[in-house]
C-alpha positions as CSV (number, residue, x, y, z in Angstrom):
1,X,11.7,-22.3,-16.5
2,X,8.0,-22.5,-15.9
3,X,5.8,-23.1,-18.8
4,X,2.0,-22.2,-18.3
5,X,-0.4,-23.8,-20.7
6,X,-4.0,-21.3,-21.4
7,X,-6.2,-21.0,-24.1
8,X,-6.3,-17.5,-24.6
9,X,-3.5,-15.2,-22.8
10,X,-5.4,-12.2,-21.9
11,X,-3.7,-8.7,-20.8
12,X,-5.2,-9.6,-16.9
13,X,-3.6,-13.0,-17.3
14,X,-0.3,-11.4,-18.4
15,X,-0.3,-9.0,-15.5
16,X,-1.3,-12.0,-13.0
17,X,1.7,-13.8,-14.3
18,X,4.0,-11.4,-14.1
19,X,3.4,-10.1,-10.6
20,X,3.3,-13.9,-9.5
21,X,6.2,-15.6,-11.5
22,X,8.2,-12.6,-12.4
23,X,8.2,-9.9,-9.4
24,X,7.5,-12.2,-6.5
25,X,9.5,-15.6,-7.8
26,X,11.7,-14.0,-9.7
27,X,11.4,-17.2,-12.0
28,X,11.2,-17.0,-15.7
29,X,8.3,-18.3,-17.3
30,X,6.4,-18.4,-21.0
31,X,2.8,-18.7,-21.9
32,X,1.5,-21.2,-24.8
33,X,-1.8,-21.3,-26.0
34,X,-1.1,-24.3,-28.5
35,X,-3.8,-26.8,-26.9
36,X,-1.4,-29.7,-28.4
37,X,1.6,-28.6,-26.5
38,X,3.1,-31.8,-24.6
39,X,4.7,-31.4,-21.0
40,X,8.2,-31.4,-21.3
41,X,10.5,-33.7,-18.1
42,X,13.0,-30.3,-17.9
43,X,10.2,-27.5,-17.3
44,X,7.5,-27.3,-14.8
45,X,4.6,-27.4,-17.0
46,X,1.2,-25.8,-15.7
47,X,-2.0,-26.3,-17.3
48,X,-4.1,-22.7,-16.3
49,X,-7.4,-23.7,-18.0
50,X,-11.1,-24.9,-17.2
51,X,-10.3,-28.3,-18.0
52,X,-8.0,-31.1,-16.4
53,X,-5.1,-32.2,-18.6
54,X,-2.7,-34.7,-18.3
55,X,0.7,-34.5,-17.5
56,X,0.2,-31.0,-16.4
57,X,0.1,-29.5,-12.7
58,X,-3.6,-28.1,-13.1
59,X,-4.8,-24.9,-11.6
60,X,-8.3,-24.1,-11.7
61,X,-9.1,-20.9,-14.0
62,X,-12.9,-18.9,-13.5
63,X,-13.6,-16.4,-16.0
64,X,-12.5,-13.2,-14.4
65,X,-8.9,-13.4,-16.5
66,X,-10.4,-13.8,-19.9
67,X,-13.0,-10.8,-19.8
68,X,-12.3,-7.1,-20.3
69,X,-15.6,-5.7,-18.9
70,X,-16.4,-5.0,-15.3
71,X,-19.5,-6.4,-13.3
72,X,-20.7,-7.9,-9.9
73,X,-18.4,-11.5,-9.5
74,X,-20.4,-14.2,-7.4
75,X,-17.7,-14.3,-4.6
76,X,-18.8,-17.4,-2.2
77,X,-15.6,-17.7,0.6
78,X,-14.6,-21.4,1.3
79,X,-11.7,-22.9,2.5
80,X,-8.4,-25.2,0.4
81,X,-5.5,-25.8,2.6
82,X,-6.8,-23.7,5.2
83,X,-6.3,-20.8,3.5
84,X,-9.6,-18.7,2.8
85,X,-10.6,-18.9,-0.9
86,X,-12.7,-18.0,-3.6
87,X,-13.2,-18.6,-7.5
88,X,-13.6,-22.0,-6.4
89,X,-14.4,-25.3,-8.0
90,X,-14.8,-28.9,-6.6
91,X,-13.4,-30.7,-9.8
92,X,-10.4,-32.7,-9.4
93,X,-8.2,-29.7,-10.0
94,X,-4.4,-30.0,-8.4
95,X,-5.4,-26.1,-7.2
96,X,-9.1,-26.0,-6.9
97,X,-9.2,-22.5,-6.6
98,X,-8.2,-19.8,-9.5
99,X,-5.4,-18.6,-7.0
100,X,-4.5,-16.0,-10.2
101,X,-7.7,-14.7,-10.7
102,X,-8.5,-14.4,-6.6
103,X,-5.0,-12.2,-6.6
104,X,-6.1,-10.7,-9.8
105,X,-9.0,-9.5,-8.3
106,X,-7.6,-8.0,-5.1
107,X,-4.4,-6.2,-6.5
108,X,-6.3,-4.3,-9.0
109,X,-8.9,-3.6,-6.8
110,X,-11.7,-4.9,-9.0
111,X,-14.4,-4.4,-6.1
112,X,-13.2,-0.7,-6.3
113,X,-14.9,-0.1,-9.9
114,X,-17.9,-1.2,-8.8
115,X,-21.0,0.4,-7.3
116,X,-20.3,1.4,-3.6
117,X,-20.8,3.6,-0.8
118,X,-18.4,6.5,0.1
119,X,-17.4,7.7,3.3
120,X,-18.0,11.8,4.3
121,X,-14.6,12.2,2.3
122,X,-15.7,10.5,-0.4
123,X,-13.4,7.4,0.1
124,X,-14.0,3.6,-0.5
125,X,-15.2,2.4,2.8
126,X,-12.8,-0.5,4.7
127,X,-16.5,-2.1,5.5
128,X,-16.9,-3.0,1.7
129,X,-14.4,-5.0,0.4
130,X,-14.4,-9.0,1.0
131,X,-10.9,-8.4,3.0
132,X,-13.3,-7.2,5.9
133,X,-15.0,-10.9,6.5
134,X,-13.5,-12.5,9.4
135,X,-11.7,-15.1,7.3
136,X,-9.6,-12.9,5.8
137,X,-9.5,-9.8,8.5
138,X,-7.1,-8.0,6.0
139,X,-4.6,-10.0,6.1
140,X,-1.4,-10.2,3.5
141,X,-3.6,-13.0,1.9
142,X,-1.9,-12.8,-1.6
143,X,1.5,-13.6,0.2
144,X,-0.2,-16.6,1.8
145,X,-1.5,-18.2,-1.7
146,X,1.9,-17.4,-3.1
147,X,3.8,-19.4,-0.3
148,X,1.2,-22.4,-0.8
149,X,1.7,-22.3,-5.0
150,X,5.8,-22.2,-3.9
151,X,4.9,-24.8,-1.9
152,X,3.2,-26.9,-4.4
153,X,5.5,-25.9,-7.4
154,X,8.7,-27.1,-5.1
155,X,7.2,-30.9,-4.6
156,X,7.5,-31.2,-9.1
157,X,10.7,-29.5,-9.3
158,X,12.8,-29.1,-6.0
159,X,15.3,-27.4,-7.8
160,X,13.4,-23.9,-8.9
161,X,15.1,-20.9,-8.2
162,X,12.6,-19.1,-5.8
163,X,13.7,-15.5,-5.0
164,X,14.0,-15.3,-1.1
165,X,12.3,-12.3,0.4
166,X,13.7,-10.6,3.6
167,X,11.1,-8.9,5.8
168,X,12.0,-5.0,5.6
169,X,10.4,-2.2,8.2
170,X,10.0,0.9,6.1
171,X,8.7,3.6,8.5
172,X,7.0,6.6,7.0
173,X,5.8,9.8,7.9
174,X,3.4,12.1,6.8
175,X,4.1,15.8,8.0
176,X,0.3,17.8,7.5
177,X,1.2,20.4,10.1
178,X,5.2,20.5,10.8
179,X,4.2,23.3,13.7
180,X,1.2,23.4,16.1
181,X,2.1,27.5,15.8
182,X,4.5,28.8,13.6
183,X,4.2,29.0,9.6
184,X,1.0,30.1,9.6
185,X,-0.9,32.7,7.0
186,X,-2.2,35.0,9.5
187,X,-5.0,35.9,7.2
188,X,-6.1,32.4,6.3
189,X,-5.3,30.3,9.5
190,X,-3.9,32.5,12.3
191,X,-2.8,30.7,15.5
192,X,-5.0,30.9,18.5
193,X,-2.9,33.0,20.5
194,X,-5.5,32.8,23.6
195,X,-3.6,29.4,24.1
196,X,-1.1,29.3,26.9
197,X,1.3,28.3,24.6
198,X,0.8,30.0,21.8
199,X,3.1,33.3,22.4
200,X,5.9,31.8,24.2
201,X,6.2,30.0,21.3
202,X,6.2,32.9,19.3
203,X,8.7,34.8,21.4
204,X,11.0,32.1,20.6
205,X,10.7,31.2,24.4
206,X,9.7,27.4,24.3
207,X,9.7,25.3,21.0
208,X,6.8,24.2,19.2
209,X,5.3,21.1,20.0
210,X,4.9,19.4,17.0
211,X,8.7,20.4,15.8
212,X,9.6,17.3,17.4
213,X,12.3,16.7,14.0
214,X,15.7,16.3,15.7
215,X,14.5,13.9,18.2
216,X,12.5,11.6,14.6
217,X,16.2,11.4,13.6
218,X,18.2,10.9,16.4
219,X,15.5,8.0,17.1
220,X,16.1,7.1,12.9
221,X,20.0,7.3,13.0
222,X,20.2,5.0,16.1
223,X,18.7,1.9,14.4
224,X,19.8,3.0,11.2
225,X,16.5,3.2,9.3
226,X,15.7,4.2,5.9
227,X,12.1,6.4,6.3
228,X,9.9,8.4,4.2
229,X,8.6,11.6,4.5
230,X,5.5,13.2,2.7
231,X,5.0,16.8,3.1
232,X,1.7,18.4,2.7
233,X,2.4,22.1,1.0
234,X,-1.2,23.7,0.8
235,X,-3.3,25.2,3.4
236,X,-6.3,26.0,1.1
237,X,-8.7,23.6,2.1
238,X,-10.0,23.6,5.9
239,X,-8.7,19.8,5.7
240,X,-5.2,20.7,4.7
241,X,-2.1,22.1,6.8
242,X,-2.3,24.9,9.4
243,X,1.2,26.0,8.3
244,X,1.9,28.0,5.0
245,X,3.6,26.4,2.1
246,X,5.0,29.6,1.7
247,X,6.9,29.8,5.0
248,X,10.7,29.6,5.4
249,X,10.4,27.8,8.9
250,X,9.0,24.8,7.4
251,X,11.2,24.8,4.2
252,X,13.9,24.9,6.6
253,X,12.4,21.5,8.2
254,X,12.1,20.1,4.8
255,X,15.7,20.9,3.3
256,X,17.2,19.2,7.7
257,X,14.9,16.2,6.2
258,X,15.9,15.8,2.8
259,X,18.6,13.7,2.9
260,X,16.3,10.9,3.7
261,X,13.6,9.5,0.9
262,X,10.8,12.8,0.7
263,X,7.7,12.8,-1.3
264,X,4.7,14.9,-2.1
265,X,1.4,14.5,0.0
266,X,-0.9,15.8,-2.2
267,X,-3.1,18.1,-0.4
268,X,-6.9,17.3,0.3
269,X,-7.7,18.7,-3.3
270,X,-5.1,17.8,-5.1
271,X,-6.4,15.9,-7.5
272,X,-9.9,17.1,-8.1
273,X,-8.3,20.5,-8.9
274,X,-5.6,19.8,-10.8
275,X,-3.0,20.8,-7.9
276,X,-1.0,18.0,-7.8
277,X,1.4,19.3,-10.3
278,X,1.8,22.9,-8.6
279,X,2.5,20.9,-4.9
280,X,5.2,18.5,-6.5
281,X,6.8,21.2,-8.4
282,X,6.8,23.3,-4.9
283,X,8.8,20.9,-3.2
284,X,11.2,20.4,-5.8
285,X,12.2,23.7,-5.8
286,X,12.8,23.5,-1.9
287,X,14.5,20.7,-2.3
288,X,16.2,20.7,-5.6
289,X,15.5,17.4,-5.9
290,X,13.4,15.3,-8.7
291,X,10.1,13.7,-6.5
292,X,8.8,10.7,-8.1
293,X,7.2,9.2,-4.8
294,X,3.8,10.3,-3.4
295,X,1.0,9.3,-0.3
296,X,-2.2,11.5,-0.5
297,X,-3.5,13.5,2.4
298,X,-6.3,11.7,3.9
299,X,-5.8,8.5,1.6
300,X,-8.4,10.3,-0.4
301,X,-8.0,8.0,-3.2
302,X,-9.9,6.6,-6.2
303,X,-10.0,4.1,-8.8
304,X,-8.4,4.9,-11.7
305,X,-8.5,8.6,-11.6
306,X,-6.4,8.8,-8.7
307,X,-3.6,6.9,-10.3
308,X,-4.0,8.0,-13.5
309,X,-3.2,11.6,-12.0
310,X,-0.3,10.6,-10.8
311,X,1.3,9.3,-13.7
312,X,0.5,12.5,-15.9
313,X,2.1,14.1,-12.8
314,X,5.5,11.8,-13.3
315,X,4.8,10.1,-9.9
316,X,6.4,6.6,-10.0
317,X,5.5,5.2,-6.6
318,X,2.4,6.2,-4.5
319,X,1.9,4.9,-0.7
320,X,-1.8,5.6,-0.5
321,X,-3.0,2.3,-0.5
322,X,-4.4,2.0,3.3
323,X,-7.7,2.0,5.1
324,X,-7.7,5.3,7.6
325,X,-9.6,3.1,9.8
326,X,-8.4,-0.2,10.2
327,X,-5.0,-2.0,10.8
328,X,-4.2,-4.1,7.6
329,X,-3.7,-4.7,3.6
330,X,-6.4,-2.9,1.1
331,X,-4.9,-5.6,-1.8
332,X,-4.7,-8.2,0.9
333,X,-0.5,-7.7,-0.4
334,X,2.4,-6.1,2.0
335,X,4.7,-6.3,-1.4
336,X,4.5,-3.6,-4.1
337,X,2.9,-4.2,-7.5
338,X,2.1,-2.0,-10.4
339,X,-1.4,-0.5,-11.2
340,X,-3.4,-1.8,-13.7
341,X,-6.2,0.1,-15.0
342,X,-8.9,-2.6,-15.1
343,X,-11.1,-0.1,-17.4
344,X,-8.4,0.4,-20.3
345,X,-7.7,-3.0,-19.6
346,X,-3.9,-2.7,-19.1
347,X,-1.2,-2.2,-17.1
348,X,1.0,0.7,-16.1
349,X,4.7,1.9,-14.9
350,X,3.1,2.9,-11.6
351,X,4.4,1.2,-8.3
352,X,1.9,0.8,-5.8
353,X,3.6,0.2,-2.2
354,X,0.7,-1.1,0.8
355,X,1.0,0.5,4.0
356,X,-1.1,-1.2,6.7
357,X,-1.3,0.6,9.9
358,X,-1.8,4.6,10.9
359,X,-1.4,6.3,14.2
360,X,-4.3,7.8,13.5
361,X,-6.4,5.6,12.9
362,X,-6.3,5.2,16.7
363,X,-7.1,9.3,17.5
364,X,-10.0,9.6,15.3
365,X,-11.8,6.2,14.2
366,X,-10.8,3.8,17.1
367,X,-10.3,3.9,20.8
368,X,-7.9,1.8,22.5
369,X,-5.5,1.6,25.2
370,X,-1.8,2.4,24.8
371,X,-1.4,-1.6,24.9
372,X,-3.9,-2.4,22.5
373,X,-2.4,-0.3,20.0
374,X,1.1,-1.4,20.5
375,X,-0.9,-5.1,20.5
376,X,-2.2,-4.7,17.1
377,X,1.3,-3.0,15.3
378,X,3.4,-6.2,17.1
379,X,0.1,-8.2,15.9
380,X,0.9,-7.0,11.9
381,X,4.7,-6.6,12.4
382,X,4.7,-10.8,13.4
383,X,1.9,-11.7,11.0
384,X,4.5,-10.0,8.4
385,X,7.8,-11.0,9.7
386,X,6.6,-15.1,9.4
387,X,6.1,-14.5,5.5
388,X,8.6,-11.7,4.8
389,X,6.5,-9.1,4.2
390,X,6.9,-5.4,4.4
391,X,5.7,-3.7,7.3
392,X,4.8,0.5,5.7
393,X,3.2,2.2,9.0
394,X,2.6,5.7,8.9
395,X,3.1,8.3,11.5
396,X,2.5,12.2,11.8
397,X,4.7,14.0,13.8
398,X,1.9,15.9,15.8
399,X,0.5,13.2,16.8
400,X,4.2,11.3,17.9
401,X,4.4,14.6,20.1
402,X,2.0,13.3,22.0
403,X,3.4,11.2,24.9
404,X,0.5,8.4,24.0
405,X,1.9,7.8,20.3
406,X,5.6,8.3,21.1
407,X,5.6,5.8,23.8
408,X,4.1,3.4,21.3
409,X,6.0,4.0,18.5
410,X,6.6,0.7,17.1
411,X,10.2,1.1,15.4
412,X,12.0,2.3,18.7
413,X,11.9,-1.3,19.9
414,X,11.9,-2.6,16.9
415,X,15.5,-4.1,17.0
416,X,15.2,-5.5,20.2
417,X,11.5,-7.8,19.8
């Protein structure tokens, strides 16, 4: 049992706590706020305050934890135990850093509520948060600052049962246009049929490039993996699929997939228009099955409306939480945690699962080599493997039909590295 001593146990400190002690320990733990409370010899008694106390293992607390309004934070970057820091002090503190309000800050993605620029789509920009300085470089920080506290928290009580954490490879894949061809509205997105390949495809004389589905699971049943796959089921928007949500051809690839974990992708709209609803309930009818998992299209995503949407929508897991344009952790986290809603100052039943790297990200915001992008998935997939972590890439199945992104396709090796 771990007992923290604070002066005031705020709603931010309560979430903190939990993600820390609770979901990532998996040690129980109990707050006091009595100021006269004594440190007892069988509980590991932590003092979470602005002042040093005796007896207690002390850990540095700013004021982030104890407000309930949102403004700028004076963030300076230094360094405790090597590890990149902030929320500093240089009192005699046993942490000198608030490590609980510097996790805090990144899970709920406080710099996300704050002024900023926005991309063409509208989207947080990688370039903003302090995850892009080079001391960090969007790395699974928060699992770093956790091992060091296990660390520390081991040396007072050697006995603590610490939950152990295997690493786990969860590949995912986000279908957008399940057929380069077929599916398609004529009247909103024909095909070009001036392509060679167009009408033999259509004749039903070659298949269609991007239906590249029974090879994904022979590849997925030989390492016996457990993917994901998002559908996208609108073709509305000039951003959204090629194919009809309407068409039997792609149902038909949905029902071959479904016996794997599905989820909705909501479409480039979604959310902004209320759709989100309409394209769940879609592919719960194809599927007859309940979808409580979601990634959006684009990772067009905002804080809070975003995930407010998808809990009115009965979404209980979202995987949007990734930069389009760099390899890495948006919470500086590989491990899922649930959403708090910094302005109604509480937290939610939403799971929020990272994912850290994107095919794409390589056809349309950076150009490397087929070895520097297998170089940077290895890079993540070792970085994550040495603390546990979970590695959540995403794929698209157009792009895998392209001999570049197959050939690199980090989970065919996998077992063997």
């Amino acid at each position: 049992m771990i007992v923290i001593y604070t002066p005031k146990v705020t709603n931010r400190i309560k979430y903190t706590a939990d993600f820390v002690f609770s979901q990532y320990f998996g040690i129980q733990y109990e707050f006091t706020e009595n100021p006269e409370f004594i440190s007892v010899s069988d509980k590991v008694c932590l003092n979470y305050s602005s002042t040093v106390k005796n007896g207690f293992f002390n850990i540095f607390q700013d004021n982030l934890l104890l407000e309930s309004n949102i403004r700028d934070q004076r963030i300076f970057v230094s360094r405790e135990a090597a590890m990149p820091v902030f929320f500093q002090t240089t009192e005699n503190f046993d942490i000198r850093f608030d490590i609980f309000s510097c996790i805090f800050y990144l899970l709920s993605r406080y710099e996300e509520y704050l002024p900023h620029d926005k991309d063409v789509h509208g989207r947080y920009k990688s370039s903003n948060s302090i995850l892009s300085k080079k001391e960090f470089n969007f790395s699974p920080i928060v699992e770093i600052w956790l091992i060091f506290l296990k660390e520390e928290l081991l040396k007072i009580n050697s006995n603590l049962p610490f939950k152990k954490h295997e690493f786990e490879y969860v590949p995912t894949f986000d279908i957008d246009n399940a057929f380069r061809y077929l599916g398609r509205n004529w009247f909103l997105k024909p095909p070009n049929i001036f392509d060679s390949n167009c009408i033999p495809v259509l004749l039903k004389q070659q298949a269609d490039p991007f239906d590249i589905f029974e090879k994904l699971l022979e590849e997925i049943n030989k390492y016996n993996l457990n993917p994901i796959f998002f559908f996208l089921l609108s073709d509305a928007d000039k951003n959204d699929s090629n194919v009809s949500p309407a068409s039997v051809k792609l149902h038909s690839v949905i029902r071959k997939l479904s016996s794997n974990k599905i989820g909705i992708h909501p479409s480039y709209l979604a959310t902004a228009s209320n759709l989100l609803q309409q394209e769940k309930s879609l592919l719960e009818k194809i599927t007859s099955q309940t979808i409580t998992i979601s990634r959006q299209h684009f990772l067009k995503i905002s804080f809070p409306d975003y995930y407010r949407n998808l809990i009115a929508a009965g979404i209980q897991k979202d995987f949007s939480l990734c930069y389009p344009d760099v390899t890495g952790f948006r919470a500086g986290c590989s491990r899922p945690f649930y959403f708090f809603d910094i302005e109604k100052n509480e937290s939610t039943s939403l799971i929020i699962q990272p994912s850290c790297w994107m095919d794409a990200s390589y056809e349309y915001y950076q150009v490397l080599n087929n070895d520097e992008i297998r170089l940077n998935f290895l890079t993540i997939f070792n970085q994550l493997k040495k603390i546990n972590g979970i590695l959540v890439p995403i794929f698209h199945n157009d792009l895998l039909a392209m001999d570049k992104y197959w050939g690199i396709l980090g989970f065919i090796n996998l077992q063997s590295i």
